[in-house]
N, C-alpha and C positions, 0 to 999 in steps of 0.2 A: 435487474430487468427480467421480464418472465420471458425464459427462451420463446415459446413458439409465438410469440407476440410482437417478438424480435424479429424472427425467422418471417414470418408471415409481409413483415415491411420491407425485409432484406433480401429476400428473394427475390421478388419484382426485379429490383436495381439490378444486381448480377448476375440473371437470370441469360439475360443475352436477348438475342434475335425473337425465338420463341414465344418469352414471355411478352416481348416488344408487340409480335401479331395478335396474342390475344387481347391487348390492349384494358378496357375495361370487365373485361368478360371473366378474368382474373380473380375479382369482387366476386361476381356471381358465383365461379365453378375454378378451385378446388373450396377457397373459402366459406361462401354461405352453407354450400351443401355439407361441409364438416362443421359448422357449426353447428345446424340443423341435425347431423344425426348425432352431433353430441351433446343433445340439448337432450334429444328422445330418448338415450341410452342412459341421462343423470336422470328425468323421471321415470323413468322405469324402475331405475333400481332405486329409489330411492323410495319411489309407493309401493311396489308391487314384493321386493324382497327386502328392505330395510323397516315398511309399514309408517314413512315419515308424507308428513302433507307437505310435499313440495311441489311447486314452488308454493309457499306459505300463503297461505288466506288471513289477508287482514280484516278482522271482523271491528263492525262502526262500534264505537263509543257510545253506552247510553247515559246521560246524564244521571245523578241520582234522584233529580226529578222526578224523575220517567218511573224508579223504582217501589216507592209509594205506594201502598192499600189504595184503594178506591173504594165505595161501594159499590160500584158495579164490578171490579175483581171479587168483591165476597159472597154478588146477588150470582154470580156467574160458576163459581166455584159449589155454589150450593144445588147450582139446577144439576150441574155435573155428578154433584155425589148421589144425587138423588135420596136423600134424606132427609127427612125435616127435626129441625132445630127448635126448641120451645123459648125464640128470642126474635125481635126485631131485625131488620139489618142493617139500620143504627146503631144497636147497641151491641151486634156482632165488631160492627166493624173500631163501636169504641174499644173495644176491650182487646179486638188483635193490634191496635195501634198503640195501646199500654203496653201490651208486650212487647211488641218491636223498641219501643220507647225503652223498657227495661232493657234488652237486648243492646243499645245502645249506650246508655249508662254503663252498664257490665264493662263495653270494650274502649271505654273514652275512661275509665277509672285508671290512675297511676297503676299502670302494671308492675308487680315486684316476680321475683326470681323466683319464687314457688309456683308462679301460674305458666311459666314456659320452661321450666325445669325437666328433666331427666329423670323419673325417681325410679326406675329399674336401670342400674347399673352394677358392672363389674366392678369388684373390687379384687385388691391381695393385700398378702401380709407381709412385713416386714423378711419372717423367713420362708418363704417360696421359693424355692430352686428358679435359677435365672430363665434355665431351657423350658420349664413348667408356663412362666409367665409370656417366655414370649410366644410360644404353642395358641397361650388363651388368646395374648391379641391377634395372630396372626387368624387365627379359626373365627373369631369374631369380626376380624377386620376395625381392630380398635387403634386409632392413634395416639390415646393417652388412655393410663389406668390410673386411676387413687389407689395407694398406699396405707392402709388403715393399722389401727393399733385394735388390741383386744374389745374394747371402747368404743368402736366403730368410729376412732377420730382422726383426724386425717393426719398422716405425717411424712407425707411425702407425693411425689408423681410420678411415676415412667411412661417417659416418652422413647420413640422410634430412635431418637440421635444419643439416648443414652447407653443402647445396646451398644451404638456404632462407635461413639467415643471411645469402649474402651478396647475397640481392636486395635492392635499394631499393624500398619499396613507400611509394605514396602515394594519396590519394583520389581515387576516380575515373579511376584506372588500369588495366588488366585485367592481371591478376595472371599469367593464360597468357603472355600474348605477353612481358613482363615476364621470367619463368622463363625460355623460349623464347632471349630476346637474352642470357642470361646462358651457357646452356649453352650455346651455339653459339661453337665457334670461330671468333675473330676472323680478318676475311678480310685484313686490314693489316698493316705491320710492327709498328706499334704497338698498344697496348689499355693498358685504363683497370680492367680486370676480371679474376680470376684465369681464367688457361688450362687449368693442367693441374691434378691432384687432388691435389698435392704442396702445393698452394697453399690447400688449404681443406679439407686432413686436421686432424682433433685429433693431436696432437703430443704430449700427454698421457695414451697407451693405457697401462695398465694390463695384463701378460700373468701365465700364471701358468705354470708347471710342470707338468708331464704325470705327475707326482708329487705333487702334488700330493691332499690326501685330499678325498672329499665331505665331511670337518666342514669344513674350513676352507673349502671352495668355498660354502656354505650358508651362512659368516658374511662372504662377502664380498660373495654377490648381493645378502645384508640390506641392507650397509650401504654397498654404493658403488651398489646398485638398476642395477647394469648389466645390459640383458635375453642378453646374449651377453661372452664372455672366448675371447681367445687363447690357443693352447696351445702352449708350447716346450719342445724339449728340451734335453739338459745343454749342448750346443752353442747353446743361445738362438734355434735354427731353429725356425719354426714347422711345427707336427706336426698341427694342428688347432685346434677352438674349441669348445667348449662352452655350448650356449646353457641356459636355464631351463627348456624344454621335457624336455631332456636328464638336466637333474638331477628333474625334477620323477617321470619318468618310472623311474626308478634308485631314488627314494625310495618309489614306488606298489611297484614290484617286491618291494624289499625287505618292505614290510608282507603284501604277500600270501604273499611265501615264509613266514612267521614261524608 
């Protein structure tokens, strides 16, 4: 139960005599006026130093009716540019509705993995010092990297949980300094702890083809719930990656073109 929501019903009752005389007045003063100035103190900070539109403006829905060339959109566009054109505004208006019409075809075609892919990505190697790797993702802000061989082909991934797997944690430890001894290169000929990231890749990556379709890329996030996939081409080189964000974004597309 939210305290002062509590508070606010509880008081009245045990309040006593006091509360008894004010009777309904209660409602109006301490209640409305603290809701009142802390309605005014949420938008404030929330327009004027956070720069958020609250409370939120829900703007109307236009059909995609509505959204349609006219020729009076292309007679009206034309007086605006103040230009003249060596063409009808019939056969303006056929030829911007071919295009939209292409424009349309383009985004209703079986979308595959090369058209929402990733193709500037990180990569490392097999031997990259572990402290080297996790520096990159941590300055990039990367959740997963591909593992490439000389090839540029995939053989491996690191993720976040694979640094953390291989610390020993125990109670009353500090888990920093902990982390710290593990990713730091050993200053010895010897060590007891993996060095490079070849040593604490998953060796289990799953890639997919750059031909891959979005149906089958949507039945695979389902079901292996991986938040990113490698992308190769016929060669088996990696071409990119494709995260959730990716698909999620390709599938918003597609509904609003429709």
């Amino acid at each position: 139960m939210h305290p002062p929501a509590a508070a606010t019903a509880l008081v009245p009752v045990i309040g006593g005599a006091s509360f008894i005389e004010l009777g309904y007045k209660f409602v109006l003063t301490p209640v409305l006026i603290n809701i009142v100035v802390m309605l005014i103190m949420v938008i404030i900070i929330n327009r004027l130093c956070l720069k958020r539109d609250y409370p939120q403006s829900f703007k109307p829905i236009i059909s995609t009716s509505e959204t349609h060339l006219s020729q009076q959109d292309v007679q009206q566009a034309l007086k605006k540019g103040g230009e003249f054109i060596d063409v009808n505004i019939s056969k303006l208006h056929e030829l911007l509705l071919n295009a939209e019409q292409q424009k349309l075809e383009r985004l209703h075609r079986e979308i595959i993995c090369a058209d929402i892919m990733m193709r500037e990505i990180s990569v490392v190697e097999y031997g990259d010092e572990v402290e080297a790797v996790w520096q990159k993702m941590h300055h990039e802000k990367l959740k997963a990297i591909p593992v490439v061989d000389k090839a540029n082909r995939v053989i491996g991934i690191v993720t976040w949980a694979d640094f953390f797997k291989f610390v020993e944690m125990s109670p009353y430890v500090n888990f920093q300094e902990k982390f710290l001894d593990f990713i730091r290169r050993t200053p010895t000929v010897t060590t007891n702890k993996p060095e490079v990231v070849g040593h604490i890749m998953n060796k289990q990556v799953v890639v997919l083809s750059e031909t891959t379709t979005i149906t089958d890329l949507i039945q695979f996030f389902s079901t292996q719930k991986h938040p990113q996939i490698p992308i190769v081409n016929n060669e088996n080189r990696l071409v990119g990656m494709v995260f959730q964000t990716g698909l999620i974004t390709a599938l918003n597309d597609r509904i609003l073109s429709t």
